[in-house]
TORMINU-626363 format. One record per residue (C-alpha): residue number from 1; residue in three letters; z, x, y. Coordinates in steps of 0.02 Angstrom, whole numbers, plus 32768, in hexadecimal, padded with zeros to 4 digits. Each point is the difference from the previous one (the first is absolute). Example, Ala and Ser with C-alpha at 12.3 -4.5 7.8 and 13.67 -1.06 7.14 Angstrom:
REM TORMINU-626363
(1; "Ala"; (8186; 8267; 7F1F)) (2; "Ser"; (7FDF; 8045; 80AC)) 
REM end
This chain:
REM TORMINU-626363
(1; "Unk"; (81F1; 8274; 84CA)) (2; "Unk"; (7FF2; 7FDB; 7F35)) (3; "Unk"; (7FE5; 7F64; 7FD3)) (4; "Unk"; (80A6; 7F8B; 7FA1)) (5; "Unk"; (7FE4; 7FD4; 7F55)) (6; "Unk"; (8031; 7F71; 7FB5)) (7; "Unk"; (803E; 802B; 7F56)) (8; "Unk"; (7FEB; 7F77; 7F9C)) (9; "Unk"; (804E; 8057; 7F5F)) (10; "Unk"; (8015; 80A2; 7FB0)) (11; "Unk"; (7FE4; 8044; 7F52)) (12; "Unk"; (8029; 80B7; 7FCC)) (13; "Unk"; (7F69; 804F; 803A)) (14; "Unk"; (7FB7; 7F91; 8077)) (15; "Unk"; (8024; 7F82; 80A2)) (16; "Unk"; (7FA6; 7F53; 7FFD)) (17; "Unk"; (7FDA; 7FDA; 80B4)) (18; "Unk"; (7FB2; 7FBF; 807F)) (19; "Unk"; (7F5E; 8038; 8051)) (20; "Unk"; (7FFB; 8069; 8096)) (21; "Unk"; (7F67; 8037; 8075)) (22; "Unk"; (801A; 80C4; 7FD1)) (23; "Unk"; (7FE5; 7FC9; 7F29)) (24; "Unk"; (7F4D; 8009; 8043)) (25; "Unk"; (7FBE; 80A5; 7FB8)) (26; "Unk"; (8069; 7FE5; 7F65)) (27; "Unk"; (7FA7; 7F4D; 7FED)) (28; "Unk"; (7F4C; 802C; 801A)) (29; "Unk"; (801C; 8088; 7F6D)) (30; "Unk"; (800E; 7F8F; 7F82)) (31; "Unk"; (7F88; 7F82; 804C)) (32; "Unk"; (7F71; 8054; 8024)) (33; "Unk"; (800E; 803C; 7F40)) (34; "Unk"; (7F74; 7FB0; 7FB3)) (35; "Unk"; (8063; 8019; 7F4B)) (36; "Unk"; (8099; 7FB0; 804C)) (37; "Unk"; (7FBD; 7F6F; 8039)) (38; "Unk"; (7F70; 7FE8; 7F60)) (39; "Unk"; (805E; 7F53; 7FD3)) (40; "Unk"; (8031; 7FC5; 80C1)) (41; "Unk"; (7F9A; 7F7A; 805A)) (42; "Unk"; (7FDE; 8079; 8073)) (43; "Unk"; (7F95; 809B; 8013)) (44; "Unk"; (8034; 80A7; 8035)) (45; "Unk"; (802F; 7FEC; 80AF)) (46; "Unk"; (7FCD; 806E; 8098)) (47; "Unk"; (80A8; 8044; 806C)) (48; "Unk"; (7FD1; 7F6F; 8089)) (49; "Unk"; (7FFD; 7F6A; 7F78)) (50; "Unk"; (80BF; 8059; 7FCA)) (51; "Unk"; (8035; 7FF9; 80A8)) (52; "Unk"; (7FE8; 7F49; 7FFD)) (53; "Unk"; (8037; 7FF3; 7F5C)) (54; "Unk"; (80A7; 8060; 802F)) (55; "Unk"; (8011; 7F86; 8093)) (56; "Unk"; (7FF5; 7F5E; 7F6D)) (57; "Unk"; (8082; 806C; 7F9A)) (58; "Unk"; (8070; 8016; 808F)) (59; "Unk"; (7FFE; 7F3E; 8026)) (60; "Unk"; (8019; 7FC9; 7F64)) (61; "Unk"; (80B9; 8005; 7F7E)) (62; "Unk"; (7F7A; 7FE9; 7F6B)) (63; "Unk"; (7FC3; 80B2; 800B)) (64; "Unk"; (8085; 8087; 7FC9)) (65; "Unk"; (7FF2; 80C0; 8014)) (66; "Unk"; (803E; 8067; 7F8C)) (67; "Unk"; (8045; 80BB; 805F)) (68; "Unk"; (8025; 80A0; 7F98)) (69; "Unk"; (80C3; 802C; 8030)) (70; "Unk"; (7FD7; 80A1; 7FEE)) (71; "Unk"; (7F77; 801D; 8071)) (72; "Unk"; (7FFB; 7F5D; 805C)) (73; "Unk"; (7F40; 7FF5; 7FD0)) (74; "Unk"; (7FC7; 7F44; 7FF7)) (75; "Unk"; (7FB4; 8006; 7F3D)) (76; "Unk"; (7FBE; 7F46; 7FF0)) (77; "Unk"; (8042; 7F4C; 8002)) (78; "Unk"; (8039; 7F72; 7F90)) (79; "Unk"; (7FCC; 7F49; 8042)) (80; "Unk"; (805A; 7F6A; 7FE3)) (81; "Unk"; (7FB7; 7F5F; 8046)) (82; "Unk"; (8058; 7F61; 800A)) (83; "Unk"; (7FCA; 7F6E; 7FA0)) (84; "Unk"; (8030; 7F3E; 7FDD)) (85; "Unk"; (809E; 7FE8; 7F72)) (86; "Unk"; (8055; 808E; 8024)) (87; "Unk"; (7F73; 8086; 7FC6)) (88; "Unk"; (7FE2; 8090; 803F)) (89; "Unk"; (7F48; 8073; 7FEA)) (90; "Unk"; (8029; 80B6; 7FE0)) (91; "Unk"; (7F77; 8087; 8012)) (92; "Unk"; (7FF8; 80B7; 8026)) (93; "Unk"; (7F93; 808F; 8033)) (94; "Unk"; (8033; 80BA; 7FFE)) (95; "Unk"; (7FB7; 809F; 8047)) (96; "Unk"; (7FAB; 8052; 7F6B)) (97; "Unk"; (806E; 8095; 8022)) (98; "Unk"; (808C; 7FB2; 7FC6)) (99; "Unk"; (7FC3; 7F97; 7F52)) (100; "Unk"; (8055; 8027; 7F5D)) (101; "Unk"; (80A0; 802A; 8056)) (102; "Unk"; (8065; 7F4D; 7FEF)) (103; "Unk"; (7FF1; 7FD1; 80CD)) (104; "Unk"; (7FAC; 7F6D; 7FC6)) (105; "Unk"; (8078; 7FC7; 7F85)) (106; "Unk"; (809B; 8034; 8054)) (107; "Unk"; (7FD0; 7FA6; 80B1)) (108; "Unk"; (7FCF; 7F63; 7FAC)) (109; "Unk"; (807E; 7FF6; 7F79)) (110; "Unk"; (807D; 800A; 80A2)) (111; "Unk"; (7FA9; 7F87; 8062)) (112; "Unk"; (7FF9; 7F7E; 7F7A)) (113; "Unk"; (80B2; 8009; 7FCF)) (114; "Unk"; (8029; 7FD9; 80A4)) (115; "Unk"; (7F7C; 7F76; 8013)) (116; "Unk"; (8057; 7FA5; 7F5C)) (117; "Unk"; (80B9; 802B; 804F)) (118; "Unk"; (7FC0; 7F9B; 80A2)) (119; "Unk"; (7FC7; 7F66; 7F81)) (120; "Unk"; (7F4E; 8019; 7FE6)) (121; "Unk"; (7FC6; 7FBF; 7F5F)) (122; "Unk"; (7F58; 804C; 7FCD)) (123; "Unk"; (7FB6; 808A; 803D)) (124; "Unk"; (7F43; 8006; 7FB9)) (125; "Unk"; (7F70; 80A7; 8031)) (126; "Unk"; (7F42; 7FE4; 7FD5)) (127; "Unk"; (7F97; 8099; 7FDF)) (128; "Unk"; (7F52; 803E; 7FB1)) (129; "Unk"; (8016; 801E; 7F40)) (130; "Unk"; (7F90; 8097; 803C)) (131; "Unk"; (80AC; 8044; 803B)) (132; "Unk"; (8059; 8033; 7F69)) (133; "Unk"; (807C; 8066; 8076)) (134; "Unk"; (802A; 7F5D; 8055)) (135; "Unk"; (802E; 7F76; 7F74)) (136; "Unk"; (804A; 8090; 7F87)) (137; "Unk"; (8085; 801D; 8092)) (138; "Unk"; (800C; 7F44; 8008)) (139; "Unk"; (802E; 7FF0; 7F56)) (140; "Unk"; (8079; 8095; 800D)) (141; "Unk"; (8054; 7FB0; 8082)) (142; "Unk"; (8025; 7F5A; 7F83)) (143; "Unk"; (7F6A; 7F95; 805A)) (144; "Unk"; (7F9A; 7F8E; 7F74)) (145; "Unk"; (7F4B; 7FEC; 8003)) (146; "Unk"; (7FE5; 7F35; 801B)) (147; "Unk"; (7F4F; 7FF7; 8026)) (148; "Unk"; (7F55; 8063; 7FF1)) (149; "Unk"; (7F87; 7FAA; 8079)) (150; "Unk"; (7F51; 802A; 7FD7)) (151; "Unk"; (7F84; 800C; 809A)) (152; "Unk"; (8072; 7F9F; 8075)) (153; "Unk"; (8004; 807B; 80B7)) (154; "Unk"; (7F6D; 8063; 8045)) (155; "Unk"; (8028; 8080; 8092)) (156; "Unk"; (7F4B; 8042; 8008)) (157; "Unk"; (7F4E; 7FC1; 7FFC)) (158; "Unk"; (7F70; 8078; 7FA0)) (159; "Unk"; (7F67; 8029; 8060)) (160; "Unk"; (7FB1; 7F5B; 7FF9)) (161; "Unk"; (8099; 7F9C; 8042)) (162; "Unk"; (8037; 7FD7; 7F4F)) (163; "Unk"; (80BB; 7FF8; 7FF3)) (164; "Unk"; (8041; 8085; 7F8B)) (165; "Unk"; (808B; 7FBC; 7F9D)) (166; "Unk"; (80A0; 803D; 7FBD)) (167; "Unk"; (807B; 7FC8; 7F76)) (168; "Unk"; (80C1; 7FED; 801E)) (169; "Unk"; (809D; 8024; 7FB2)) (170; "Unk"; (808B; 7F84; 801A)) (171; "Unk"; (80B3; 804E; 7FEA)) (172; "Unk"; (80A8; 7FB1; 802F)) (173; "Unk"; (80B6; 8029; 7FF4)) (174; "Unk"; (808F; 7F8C; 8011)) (175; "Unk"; (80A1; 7FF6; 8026)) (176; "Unk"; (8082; 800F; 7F8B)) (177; "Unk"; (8058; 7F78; 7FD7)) (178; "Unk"; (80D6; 8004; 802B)) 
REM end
């Protein structure tokens, strides 16, 4: 029996879902990539840690997949998590596969044009100025850089316990005004 998808919208090239239990394989692709998930919070994760991952996915509207239409292959996903005054965080992670080819841009541009339709007012992403690849499509996509915190998050601890700290880029977008 195959599993119903909730679409959630469509671009030209791709359907913004849902998760479903069979995205498995597709998921653990991409996150078992250690080069995919270089500037995550997370490490590269073993099939059983996606499995439980897919299950968080599945329960959750923050997480969105983002499907080929042409092959119906599950290519990454574009977060957006809820927060006070009408704010919304936006992040993404792609199978390396599929970089360079606009996914990225195309499912996020979507999904944020729809979040400002629905009233949102600001709609802010925070990522490693190590990751070129991520703020330079945040500032194609019209988002402003607003803050550069330096040393403010750790996700790992050296050898001798010692967190090792990271810097953060700040970038927002807001709504236009009518």
């Amino acid at each position: 029996m195959e599993e119903k998808k909730t679409v959630i919208a469509e671009t030209e090239r791709l359907l913004l879902r849902r998760y479903v239990e069979s995205d498995l394989q597709d998921l653990y692709e991409y996150l078992s990539d250690p080069d995919v998930v270089a500037y995550e919070p997370y490490k590269p994760m073993s099939l059983q840690e996606t499995k439980d991952n897919l299950n968080w996915r599945i329960s959750t509207d923050e997480m969105i997949a983002v499907e080929l239409k042409s092959s119906h292959k599950m290519i990454g996903n574009v977060y957006l998590g809820k927060r006070d005054f009408d704010t919304l965080e936006i992040g993404y992670v792609f199978n390396k596969s599929y970089w360079n080819s606009g996914y990225a841009r195309e499912s996020c541009e979507k999904l944020i044009a729809l979040a400002f339709e629905k009233g949102i007012h600001r709609i802010y992403a925070e990522c490693d100025p190590e990751n070129p690849n991520s703020w330079k499509l945040l500032e194609r996509m019209g988002f402003v850089r607003e803050g550069y915190f330096k040393e403010n998050v750790y996700f790992w601890k050296d050898e001798k316990g010692c967190p090792i700290w990271k810097d953060t880029f700040l970038y927002a977008r807001l709504a236009e005004k009518k």
